[in-house]
DSSP file (Angstrom, degrees, kcal/mol; ACC not computed):
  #  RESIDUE AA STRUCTURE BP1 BP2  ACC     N-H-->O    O-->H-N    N-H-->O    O-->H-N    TCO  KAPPA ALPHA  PHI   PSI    X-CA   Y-CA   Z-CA
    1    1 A X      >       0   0    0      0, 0.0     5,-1.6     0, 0.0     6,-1.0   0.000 360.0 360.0 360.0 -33.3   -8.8    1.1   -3.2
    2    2 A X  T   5 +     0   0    0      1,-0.2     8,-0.0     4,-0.2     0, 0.0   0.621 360.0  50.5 -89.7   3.9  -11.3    0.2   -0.7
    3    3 A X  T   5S+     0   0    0      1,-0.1    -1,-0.2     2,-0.0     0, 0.0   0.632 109.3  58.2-106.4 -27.3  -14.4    1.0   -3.1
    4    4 A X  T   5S-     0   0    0      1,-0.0    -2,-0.2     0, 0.0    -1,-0.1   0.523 114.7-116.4 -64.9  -7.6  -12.4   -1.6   -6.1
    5    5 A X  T   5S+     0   0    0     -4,-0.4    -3,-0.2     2,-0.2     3,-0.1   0.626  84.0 127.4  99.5 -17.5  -12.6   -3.9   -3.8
    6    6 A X  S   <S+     0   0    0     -5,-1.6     2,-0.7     1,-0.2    33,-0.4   0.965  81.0  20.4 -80.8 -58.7   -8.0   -3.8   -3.8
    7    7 A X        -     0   0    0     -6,-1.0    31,-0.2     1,-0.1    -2,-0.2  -0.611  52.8-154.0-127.2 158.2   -8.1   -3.4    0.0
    8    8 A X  S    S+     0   0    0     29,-1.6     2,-0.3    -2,-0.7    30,-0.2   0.984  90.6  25.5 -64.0 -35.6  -10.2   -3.8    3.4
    9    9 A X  E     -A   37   0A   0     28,-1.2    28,-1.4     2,-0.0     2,-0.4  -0.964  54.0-171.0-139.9 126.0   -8.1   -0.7    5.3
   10   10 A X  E     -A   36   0A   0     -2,-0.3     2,-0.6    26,-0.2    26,-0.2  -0.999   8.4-167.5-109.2 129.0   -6.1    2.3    4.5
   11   11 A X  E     -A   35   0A   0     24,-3.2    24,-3.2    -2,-0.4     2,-0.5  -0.962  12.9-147.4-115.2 119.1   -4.2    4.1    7.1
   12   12 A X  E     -A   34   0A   0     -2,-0.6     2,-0.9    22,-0.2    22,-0.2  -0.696   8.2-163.4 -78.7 123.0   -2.9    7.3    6.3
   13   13 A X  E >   -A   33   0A   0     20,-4.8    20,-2.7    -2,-0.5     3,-0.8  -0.667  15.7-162.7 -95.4  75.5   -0.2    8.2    7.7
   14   14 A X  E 3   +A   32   0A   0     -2,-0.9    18,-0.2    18,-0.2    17,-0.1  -0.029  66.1  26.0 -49.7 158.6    0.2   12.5    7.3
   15   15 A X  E 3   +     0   0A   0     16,-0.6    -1,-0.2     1,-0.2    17,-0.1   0.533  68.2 164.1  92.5 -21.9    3.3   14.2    7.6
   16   16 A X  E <   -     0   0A   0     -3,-0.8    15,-4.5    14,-0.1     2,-0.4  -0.434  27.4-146.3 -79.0 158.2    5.9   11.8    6.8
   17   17 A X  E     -A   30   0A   0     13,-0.2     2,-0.4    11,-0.0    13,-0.2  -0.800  17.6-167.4 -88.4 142.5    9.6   13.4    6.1
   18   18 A X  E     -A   29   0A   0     11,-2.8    11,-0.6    -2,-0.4     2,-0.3  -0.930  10.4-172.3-112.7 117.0   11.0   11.2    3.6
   19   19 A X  E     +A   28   0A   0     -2,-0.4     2,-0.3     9,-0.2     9,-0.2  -0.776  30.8 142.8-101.9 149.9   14.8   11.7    3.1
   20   20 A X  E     -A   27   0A   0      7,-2.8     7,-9.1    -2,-0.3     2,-0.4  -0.982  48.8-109.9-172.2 174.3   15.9    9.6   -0.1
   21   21 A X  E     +A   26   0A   0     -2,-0.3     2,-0.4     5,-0.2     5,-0.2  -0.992  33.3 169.4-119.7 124.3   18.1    9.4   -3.0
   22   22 A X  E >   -A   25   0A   0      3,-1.4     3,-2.1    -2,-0.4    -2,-0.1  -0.999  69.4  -1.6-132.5 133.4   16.7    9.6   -6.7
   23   23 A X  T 3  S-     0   0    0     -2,-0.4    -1,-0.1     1,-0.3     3,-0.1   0.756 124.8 -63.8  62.5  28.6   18.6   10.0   -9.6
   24   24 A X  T 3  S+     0   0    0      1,-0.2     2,-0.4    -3,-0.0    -1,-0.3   0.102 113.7 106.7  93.5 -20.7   21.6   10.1   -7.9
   25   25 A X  E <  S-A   22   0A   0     -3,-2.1    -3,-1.4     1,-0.0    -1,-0.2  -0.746  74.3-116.9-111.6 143.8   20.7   13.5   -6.0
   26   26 A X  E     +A   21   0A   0     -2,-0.4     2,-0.3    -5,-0.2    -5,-0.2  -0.454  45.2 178.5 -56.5 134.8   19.8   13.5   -1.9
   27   27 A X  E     -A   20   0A   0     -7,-9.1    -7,-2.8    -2,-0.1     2,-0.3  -0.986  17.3-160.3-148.2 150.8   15.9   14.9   -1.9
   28   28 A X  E     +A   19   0A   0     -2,-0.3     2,-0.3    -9,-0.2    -9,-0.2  -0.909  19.8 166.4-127.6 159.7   13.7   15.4    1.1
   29   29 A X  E     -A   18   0A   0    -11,-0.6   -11,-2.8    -2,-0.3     2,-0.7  -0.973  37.3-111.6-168.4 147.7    9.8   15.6    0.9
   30   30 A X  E     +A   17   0A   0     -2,-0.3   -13,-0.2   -13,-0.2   -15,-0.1  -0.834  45.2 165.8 -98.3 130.5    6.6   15.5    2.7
   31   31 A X  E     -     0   0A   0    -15,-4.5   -16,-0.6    -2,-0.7     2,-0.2   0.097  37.3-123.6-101.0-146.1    4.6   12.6    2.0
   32   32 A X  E     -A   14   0A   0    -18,-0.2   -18,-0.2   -17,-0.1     2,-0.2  -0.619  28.8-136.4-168.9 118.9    1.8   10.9    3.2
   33   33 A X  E     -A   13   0A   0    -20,-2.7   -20,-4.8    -2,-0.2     2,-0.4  -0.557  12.6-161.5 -85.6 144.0    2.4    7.3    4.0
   34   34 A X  E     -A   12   0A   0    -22,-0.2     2,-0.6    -2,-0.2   -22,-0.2  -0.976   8.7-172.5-120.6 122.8   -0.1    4.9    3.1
   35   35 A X  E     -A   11   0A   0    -24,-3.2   -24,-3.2    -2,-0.4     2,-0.4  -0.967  23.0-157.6-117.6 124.7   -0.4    0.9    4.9
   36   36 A X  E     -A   10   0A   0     -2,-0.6     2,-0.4   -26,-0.2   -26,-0.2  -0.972   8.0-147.6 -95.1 110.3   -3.0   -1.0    2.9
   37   37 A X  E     +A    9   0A   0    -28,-1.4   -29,-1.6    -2,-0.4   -28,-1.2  -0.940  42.8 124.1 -10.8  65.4   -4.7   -3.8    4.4
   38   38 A X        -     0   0    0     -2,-0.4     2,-0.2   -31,-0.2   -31,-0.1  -0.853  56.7 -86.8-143.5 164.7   -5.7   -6.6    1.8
   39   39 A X    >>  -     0   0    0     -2,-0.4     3,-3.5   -33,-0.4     4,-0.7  -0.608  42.3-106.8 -88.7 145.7   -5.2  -10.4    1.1
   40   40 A X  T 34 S+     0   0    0      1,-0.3     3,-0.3    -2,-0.2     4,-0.3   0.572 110.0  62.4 -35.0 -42.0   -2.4  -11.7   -0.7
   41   41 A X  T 34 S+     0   0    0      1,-0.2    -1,-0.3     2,-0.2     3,-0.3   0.657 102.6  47.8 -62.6 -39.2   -4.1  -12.5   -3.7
   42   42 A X  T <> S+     0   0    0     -3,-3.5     4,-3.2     1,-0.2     3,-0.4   0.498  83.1  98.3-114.1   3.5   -5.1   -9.2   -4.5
   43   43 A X  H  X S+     0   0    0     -4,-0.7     4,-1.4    -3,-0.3    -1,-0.2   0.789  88.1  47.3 -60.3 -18.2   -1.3   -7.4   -3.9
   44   44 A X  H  > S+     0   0    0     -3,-0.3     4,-1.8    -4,-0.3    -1,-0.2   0.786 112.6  44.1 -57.1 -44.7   -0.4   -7.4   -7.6
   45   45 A X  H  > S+     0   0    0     -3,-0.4     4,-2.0     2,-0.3    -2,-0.2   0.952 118.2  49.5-105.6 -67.4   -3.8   -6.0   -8.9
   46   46 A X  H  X S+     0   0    0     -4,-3.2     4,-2.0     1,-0.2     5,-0.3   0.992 115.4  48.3 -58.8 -63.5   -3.4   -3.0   -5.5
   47   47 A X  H >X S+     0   0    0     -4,-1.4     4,-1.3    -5,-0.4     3,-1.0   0.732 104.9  54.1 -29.5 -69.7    0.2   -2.4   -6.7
   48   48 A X  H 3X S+     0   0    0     -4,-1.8     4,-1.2     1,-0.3    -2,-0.2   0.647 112.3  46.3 -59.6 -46.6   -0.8   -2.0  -10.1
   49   49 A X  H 3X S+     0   0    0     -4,-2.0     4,-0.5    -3,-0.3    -1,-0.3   0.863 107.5  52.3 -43.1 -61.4   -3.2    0.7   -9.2
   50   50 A X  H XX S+     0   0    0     -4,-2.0     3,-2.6    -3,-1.0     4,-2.5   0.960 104.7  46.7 -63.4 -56.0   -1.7    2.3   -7.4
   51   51 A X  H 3< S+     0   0    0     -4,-1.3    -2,-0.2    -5,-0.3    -1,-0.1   0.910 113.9  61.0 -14.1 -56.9    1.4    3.1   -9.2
   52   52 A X  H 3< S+     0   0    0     -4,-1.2    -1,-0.3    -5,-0.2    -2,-0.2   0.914 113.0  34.0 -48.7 -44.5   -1.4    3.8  -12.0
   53   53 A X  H << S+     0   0    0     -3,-2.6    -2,-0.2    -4,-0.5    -1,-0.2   0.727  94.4  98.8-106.4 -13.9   -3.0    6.5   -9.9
   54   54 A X     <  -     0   0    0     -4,-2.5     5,-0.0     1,-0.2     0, 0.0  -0.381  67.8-140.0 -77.5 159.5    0.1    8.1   -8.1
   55   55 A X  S    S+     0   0    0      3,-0.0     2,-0.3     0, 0.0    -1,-0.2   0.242  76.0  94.9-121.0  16.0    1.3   11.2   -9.6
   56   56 A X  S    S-     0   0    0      1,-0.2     3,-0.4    -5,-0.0    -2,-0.0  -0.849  76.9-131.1 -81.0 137.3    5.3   10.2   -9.0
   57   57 A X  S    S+     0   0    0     -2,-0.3    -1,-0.2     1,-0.2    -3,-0.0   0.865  99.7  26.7 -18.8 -84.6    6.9    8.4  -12.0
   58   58 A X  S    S-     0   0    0     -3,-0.1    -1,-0.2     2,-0.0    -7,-0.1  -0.083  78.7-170.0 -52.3 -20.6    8.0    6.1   -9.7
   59   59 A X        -     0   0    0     -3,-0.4     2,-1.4     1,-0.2    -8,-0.1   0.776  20.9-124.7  16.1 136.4    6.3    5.4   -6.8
   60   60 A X        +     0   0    0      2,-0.0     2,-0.4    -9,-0.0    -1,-0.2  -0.464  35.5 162.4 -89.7  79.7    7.5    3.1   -3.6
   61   61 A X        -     0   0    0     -2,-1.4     2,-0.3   -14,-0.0   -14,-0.0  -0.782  14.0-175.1-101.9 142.9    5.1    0.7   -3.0
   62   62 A X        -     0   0    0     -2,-0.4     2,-0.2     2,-0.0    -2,-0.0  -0.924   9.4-174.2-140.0 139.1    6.7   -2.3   -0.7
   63   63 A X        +     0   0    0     -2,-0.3     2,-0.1     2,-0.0   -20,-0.0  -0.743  10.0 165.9-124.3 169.1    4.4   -5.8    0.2
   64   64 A X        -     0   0    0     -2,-0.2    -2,-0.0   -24,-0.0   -24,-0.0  -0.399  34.6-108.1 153.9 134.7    4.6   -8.9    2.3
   65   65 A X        -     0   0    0     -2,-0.1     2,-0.6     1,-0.1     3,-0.1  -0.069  37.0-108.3 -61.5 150.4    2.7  -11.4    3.4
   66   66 A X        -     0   0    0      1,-0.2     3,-0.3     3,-0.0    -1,-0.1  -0.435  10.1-155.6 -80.1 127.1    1.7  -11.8    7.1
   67   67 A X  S    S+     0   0    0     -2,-0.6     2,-0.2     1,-0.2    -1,-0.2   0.970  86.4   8.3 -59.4 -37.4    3.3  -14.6    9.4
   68   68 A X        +     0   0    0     -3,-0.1     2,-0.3     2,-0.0    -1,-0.2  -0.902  59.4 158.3 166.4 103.0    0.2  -14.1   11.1
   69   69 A X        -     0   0    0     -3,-0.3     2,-1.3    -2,-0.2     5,-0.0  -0.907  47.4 -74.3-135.4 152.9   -2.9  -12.7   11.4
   70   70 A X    >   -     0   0    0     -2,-0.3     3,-2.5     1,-0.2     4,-0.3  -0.540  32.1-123.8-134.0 178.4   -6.2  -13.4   13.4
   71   71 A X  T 3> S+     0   0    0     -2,-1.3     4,-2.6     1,-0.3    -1,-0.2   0.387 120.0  34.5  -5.1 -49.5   -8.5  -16.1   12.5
   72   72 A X  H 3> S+     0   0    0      1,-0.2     4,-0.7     2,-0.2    -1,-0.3   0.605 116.5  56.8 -89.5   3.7  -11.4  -13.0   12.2
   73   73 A X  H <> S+     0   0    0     -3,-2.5     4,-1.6     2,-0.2    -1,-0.2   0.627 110.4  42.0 -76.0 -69.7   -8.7  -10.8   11.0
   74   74 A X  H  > S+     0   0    0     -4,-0.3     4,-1.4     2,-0.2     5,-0.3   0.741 109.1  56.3 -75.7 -31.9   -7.9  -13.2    7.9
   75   75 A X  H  X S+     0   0    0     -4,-2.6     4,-1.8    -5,-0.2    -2,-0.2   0.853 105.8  53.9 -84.2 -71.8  -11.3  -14.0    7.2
   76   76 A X  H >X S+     0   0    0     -4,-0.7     3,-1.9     1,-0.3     4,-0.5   0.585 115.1  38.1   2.4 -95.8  -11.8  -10.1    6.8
   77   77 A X  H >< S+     0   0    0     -4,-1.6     3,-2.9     1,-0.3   -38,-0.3   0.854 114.2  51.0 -23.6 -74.8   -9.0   -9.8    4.3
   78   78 A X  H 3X S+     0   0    0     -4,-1.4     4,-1.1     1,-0.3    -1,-0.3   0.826  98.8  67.9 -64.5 -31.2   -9.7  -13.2    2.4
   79   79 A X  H << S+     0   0    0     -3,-1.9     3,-0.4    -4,-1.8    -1,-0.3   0.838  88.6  69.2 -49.7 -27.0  -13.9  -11.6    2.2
   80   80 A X  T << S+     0   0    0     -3,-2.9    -1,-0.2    -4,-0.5    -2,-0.1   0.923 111.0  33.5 -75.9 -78.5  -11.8   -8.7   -0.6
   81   81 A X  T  4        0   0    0      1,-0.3    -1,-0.3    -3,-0.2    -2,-0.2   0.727 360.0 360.0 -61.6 -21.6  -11.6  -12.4   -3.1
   82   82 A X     <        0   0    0     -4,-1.1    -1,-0.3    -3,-0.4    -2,-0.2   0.695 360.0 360.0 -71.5 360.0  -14.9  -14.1   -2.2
């Protein structure tokens, strides 16, 4: 993501349990959690990717904008459209 240009920052998160429900049945799994770093603008186009490259059907990918970030923080992010 960060060599397309989709995000500044990936933090891997190893290790996670994930307890869930899919298809109806309780399933537990070890993941690895991912939080991806990018400007708003480009959260459609990093979904899309991902989903594309991840090797569940299904994938969870969750977004939302920031109330707040700073100044040098946002200008980071916003450099991904320039």
């Amino acid at each position: 993501m960060l060599d397309e240009r989709l995000a500044a920052c990936a933090n891997m998160l190893p290790g996670v349990e994930s307890h869930f429900v899919w298809q109806g049945e309780r399933e537990k799994a070890e993941e690895v959690g991912v939080l991806f770093k990018t400007d708003l603008a480009l959260l459609d186009a990093l979904s899309a990717r991902v989903c594309a490259l991840h090797p569940y059907d299904e994938p969870a990918f969750l977004g939302w904008a920031c109330d707040h970030a700073a100044p040098a923080t946002a200008a980071w992010l916003g450099a991904l459209t320039a």
